[in-house]
N, C-alpha and C positions, 0 to 999 in steps of 0.2 A: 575665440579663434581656436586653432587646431592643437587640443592636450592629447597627453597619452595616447587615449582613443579618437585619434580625429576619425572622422567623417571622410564621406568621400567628399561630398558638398564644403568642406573644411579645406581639403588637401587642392580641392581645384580652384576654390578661391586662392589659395597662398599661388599656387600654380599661375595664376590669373596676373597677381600683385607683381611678383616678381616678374614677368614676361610685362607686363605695363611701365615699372620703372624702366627696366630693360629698355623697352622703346623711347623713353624718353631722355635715357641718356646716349642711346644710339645716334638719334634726332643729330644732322650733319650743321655744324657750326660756321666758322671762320676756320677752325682748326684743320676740318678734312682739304680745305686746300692746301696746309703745310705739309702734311704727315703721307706719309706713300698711301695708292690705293690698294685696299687691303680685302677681301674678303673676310666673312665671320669665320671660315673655318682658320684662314692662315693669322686672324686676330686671337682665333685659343691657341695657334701654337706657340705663337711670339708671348702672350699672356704666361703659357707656364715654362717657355725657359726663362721668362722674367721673373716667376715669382722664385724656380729652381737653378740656376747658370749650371751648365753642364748634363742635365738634363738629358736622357738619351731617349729615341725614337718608340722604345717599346715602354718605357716609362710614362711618355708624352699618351700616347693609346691608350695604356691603363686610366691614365688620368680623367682621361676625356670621354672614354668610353666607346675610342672611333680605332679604325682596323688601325696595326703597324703600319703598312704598306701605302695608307695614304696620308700617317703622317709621315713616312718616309718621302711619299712625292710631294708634299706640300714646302719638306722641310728643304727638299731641295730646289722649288722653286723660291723658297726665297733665300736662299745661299746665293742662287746666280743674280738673283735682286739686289744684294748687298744689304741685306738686311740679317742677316748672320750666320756664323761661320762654327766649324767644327772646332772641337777640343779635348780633350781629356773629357772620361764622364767623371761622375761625379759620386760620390758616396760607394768606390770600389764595383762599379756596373761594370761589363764589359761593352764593348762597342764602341760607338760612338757617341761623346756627347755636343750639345750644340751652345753657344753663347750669339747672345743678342749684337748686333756689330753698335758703334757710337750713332751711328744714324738710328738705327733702332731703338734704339734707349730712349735720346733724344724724341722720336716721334711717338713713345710711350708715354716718355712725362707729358708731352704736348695732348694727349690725350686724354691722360688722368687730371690735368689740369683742367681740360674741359669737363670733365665728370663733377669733379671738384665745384667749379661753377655753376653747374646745372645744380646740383642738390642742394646749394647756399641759396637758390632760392625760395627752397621751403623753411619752415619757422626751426629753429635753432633747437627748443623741444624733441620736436619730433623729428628733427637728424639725431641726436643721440638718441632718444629712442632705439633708432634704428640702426644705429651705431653696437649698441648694445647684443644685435644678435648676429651681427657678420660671422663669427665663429660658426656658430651652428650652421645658416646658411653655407658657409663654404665645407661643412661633414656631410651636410646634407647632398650637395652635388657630387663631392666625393663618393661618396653610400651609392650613389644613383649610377652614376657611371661603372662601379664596379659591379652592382648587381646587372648591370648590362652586358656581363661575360660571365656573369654566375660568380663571383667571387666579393659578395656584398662584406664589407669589413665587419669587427665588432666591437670598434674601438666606443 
């Protein structure tokens, strides 16, 4: 697989894997009739004030690599959704920051609980295997999004 120097043919496999997991824990269960309906864009922004609470709009855009202005309009459409509300930001930000409401929370575990299932059905090995490189995975999206504004970290 893809060391130091991967390959392009290396970088579009991995590209390949994760976009194929991806689809399979998209794959709509029992759960998507509990949990609001959601779009993939308004599920990354519920996604990082879940993983950050207070989280503010130009934060949320860094993160993700998508303009302020439409997670500004995303974030407001799900404020009138009831899916969450403003607050304090967070780590001395100015603006505003956002938190997830209880129904949201709620319909995130209901989610990760189905993610959580779907992967229990591959062999126990190779979920930790795969367990093992979630960190990097999540520097590598981070890296990516930010070279998407020209500002690739060097952490």
């Amino acid at each position: 697989m893809a060391g130091p120097d991967a390959s392009d043919r290396d970088l579009a496999a991995l590209a390949d894997a994760v976009l194929a997991l991806a689809h399979q824990l998209e794959r709509r269960g029992t759960t998507a009739r509990q949990v609001a309906a959601l779009t993939g864009s308004e599920v990354m922004v519920l996604r990082e004030i879940h993983r950050r609470p207070g989280i503010t709009a130009t934060r949320i855009a860094s993160a993700t690599g998508t303009q302020r202005s439409y997670i500004s309009a995303l974030a407001h459409s799900l404020e009138q959704r009831g899916l969450l509300h403003r607050c304090d930001p967070r780590d001395g930000d100015r603006g505003v920051g956002f938190r997830l409401t209880d129904r949201a929370e709620a319909d995130f575990r209901l989610v990760q609980e189905q993610w959580v299932a779907r992967l229990r059905t591959a062999p126990a090995e190779l979920l930790a295997a795969a367990a093992q490189i979630t960190g990097t995975l999540d520097d590598l999206a981070r890296d990516i999004a930010a070279a998407g504004d020209g500002t690739a970290s060097d952490d």
